[in-house]
C-alpha positions as CSV (number, residue, x, y, z in Angstrom):
1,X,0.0,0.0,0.0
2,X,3.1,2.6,-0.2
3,X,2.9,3.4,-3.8
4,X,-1.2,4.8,-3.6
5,X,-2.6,8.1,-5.9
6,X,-2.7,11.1,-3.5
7,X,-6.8,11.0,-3.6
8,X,-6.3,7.3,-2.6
9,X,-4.3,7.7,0.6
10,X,-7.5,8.4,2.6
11,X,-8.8,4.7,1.7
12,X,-5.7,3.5,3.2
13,X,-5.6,5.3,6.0
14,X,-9.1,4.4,6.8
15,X,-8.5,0.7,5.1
16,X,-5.8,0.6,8.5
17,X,-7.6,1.8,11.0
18,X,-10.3,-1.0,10.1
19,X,-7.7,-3.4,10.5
20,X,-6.7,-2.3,14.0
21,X,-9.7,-2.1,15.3
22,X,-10.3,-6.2,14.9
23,X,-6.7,-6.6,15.5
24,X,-6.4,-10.7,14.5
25,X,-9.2,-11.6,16.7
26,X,-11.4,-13.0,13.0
27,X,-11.2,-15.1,10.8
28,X,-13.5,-16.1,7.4
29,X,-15.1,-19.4,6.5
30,X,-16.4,-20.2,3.1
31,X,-19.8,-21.4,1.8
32,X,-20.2,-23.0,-1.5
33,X,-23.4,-21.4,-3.2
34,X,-23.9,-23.9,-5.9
35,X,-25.6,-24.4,-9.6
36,X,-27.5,-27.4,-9.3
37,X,-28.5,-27.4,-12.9
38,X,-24.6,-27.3,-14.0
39,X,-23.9,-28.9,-11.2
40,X,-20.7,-26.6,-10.5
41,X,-20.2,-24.2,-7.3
42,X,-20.1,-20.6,-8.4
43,X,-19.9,-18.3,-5.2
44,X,-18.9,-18.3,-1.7
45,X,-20.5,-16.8,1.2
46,X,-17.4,-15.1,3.1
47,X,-18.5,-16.1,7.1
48,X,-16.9,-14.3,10.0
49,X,-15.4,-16.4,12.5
50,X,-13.8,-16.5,16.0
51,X,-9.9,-17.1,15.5
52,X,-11.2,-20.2,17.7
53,X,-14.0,-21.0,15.2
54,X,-16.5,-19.2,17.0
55,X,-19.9,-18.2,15.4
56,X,-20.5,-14.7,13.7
57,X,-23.1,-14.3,16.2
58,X,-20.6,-14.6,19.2
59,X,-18.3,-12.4,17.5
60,X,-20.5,-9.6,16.6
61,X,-22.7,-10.1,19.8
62,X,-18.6,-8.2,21.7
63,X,-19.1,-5.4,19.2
64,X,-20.9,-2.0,20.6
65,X,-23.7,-1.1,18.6
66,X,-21.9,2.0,17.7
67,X,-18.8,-0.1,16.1
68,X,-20.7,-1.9,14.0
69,X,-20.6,-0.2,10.9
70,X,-16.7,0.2,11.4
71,X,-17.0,-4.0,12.5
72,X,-18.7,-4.3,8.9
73,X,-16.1,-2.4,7.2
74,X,-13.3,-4.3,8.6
75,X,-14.8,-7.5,7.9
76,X,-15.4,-6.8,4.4
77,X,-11.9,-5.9,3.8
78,X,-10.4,-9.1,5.8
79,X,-12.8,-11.5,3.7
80,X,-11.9,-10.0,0.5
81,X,-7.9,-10.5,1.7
82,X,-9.0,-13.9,2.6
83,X,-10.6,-14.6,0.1
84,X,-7.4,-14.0,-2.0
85,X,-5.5,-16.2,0.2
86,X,-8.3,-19.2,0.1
87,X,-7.6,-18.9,-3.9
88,X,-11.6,-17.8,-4.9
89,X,-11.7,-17.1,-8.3
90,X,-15.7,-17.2,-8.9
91,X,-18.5,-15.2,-7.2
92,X,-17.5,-13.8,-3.4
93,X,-20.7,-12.5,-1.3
94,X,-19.8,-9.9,1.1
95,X,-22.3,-9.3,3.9
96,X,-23.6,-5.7,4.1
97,X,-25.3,-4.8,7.5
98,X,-25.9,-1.0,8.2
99,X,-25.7,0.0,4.8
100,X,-27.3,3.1,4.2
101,X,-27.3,6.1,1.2
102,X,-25.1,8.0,3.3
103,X,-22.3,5.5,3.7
104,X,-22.2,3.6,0.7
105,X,-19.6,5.6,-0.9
106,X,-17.1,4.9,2.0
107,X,-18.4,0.8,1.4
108,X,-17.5,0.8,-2.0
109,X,-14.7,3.0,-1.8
110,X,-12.5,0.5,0.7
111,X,-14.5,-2.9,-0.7
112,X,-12.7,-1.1,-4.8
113,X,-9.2,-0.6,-2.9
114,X,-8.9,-4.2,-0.9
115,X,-10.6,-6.1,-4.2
116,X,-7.9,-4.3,-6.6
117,X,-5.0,-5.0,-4.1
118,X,-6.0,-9.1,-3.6
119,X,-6.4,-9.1,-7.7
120,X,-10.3,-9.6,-7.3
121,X,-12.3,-8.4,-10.3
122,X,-15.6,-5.9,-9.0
123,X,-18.0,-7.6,-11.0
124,X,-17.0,-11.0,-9.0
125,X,-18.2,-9.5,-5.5
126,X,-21.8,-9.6,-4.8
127,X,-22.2,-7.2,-2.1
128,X,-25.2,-9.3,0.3
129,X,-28.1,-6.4,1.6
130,X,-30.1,-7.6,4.4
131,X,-33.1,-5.7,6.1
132,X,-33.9,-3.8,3.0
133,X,-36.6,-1.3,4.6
134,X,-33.5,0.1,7.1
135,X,-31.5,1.6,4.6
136,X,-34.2,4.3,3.8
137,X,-36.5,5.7,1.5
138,X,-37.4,4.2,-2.3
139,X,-34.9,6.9,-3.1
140,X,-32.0,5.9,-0.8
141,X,-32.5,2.2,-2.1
142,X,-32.3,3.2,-6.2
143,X,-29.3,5.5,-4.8
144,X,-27.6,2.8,-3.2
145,X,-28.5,1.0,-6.6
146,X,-26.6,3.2,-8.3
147,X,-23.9,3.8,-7.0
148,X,-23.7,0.1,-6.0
149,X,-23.3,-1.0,-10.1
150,X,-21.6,2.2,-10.8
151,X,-18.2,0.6,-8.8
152,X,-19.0,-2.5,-10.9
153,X,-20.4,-4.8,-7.7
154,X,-23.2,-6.8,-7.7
155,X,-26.5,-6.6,-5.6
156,X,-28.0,-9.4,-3.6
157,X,-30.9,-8.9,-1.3
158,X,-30.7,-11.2,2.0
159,X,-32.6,-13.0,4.0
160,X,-35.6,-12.9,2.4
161,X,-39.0,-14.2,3.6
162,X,-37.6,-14.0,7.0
163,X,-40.1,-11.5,8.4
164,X,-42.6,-10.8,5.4
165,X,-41.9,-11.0,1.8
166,X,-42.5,-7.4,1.1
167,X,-42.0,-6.9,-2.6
168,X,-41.4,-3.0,-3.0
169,X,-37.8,-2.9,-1.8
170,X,-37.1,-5.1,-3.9
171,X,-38.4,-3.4,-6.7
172,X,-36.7,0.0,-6.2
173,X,-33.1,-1.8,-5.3
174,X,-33.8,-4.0,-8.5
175,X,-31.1,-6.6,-7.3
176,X,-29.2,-9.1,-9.3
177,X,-30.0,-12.0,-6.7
178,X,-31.9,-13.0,-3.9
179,X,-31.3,-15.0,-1.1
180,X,-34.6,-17.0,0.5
181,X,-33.8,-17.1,4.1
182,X,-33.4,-20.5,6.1
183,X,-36.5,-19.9,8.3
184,X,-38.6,-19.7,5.1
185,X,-36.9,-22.7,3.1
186,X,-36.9,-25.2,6.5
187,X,-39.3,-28.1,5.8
188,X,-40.8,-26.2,2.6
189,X,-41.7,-28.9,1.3
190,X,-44.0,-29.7,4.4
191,X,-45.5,-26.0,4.5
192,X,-48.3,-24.7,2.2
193,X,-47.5,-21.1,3.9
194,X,-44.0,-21.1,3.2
195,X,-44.5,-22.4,-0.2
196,X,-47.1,-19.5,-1.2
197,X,-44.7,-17.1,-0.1
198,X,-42.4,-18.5,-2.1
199,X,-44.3,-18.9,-5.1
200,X,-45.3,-15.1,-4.7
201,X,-41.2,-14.3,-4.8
202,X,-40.6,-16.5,-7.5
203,X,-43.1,-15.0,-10.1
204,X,-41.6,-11.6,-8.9
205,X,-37.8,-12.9,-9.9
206,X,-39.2,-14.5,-12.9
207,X,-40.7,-11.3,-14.5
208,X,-37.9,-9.4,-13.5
209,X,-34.8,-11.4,-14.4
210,X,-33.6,-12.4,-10.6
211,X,-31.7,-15.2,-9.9
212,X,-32.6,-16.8,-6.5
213,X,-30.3,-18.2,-4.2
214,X,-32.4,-20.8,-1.3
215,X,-29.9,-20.8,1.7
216,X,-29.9,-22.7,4.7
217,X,-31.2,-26.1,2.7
218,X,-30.5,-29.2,4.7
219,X,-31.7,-31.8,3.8
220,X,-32.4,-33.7,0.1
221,X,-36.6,-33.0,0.8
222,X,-36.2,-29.2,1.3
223,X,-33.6,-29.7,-1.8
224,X,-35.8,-31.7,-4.6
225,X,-39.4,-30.0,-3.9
226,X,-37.2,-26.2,-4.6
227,X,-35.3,-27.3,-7.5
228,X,-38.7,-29.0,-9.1
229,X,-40.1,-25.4,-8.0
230,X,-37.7,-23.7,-10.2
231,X,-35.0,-23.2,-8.2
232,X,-31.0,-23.3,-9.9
233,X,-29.4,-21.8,-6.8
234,X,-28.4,-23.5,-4.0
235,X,-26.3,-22.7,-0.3
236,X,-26.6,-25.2,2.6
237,X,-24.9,-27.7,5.0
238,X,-26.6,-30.4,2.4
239,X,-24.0,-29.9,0.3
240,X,-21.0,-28.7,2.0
241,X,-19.6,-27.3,5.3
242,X,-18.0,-24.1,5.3
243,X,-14.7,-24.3,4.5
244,X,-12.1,-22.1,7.0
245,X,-9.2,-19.8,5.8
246,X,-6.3,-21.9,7.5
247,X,-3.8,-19.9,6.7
248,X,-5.3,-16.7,8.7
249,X,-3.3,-17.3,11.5
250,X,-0.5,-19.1,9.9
């Protein structure tokens, strides 16, 4: 990072500070996302872990609410180093919690610097949006659009169905993906709820060109009734554990 442009030195200096502020106390696992029609992996989830292997939960849960943007940043910028290191050449899917229209510039400007230095290509990172209706107004969400494919990323919208299946987010973000949550795909086969809701989400993708990712599968039931529903996309402990950066701490 010593030979940067002038108007670049700021993204360093704030790509640093990130890194101090976790210190080495995470690490990344990998999920395989999946096409089961090509029957070829074609992402991975980048996971924060505990250097010990502990759960994102537990490590989040030691972060003040006030750090967690900063947290967020950090993490993006390790998982896109490890990322590097782990050899991922295909489609990386970066978490993004407390995004919002007035911080996405200083996302995408440190998610543009770490990708260029690890040799990662922009249009490889799918940058993962959760909680859609936080990040603001129809306006903030095409802004965030915008300047979202303007750096050359990718858009997913997570966990969805989790709550409600509200549509209109998703319309005004107009994402490339999106990612059914867990709670919604569990024992789908066995639920005429969950399966409506779904049904409602897939004619929505349909007419409007999304691919849709089903996380969370588990088992080969919840697997064969969504891909004879439709679905190409898969992510789940049904077909492979998260694989962990080993050579983090070596």
């Amino acid at each position: 990072m010593s030979s940067v442009l002038p108007e670049q030195s700021d993204v360093v200096d704030r790509i640093r500070a990130y890194h101090q502020m976790v210190g080495d106390d995470i690490n990344f696992a990998f999920q395989t996302i999946i096409d089961a029609d090509g029957q070829e992996v074609v992402g991975f989830e980048a996971l924060v872990r505990g250097i010990e292997k502990e759960s994102a939960a537990t490590v989040i849960s030691r972060i003040s609410r006030d750090k967690r943007f900063e947290f967020d940043q950090a993490c993006r910028i390790r998982a896109i180093e490890a990322a590097a290191r782990f050899g991922i050449d295909s489609n990386l899917h970066l978490n993004c919690s407390n995004i919002k229209a007035s911080n996405i510039d200083q996302v995408l400007d440190v998610c543009l610097y770490a990708a260029k230095a690890s040799d990662i290509r922009p249009e490889n990172i799918v940058l993962e949006l959760g909680n859609l209706s936080l990040i603001g107004t129809g306006a903030d969400l095409i802004n965030v659009r915008r300047a979202i494919r303007a750096a050359g990323f990718r858009i997913l919208a997570d966990n969805f169905g989790r709550r409600d299946a509200d549509l209109r987010p998703v319309a005004q973000l107009e994402p490339s993906m999106i990612k059914l949550d867990h709670y919604l795909v569990h024992d789908i086969h066995q639920s005429r709820a969950a399966q409506s809701i779904f049904c409602g989400i897939m004619a929505m993708c349909e007419d409007r060109g999304i691919d849709v990712i089903a996380a969370g599968v588990e088992s080969a039931d919840e697997f064969n009734w969504l891909q004879k529903a439709g679905v190409r996309l898969f992510q789940g402990y049904y077909f492979a554990q998260p694989g962990m950066d080993e050579t983090a701490s070596a």
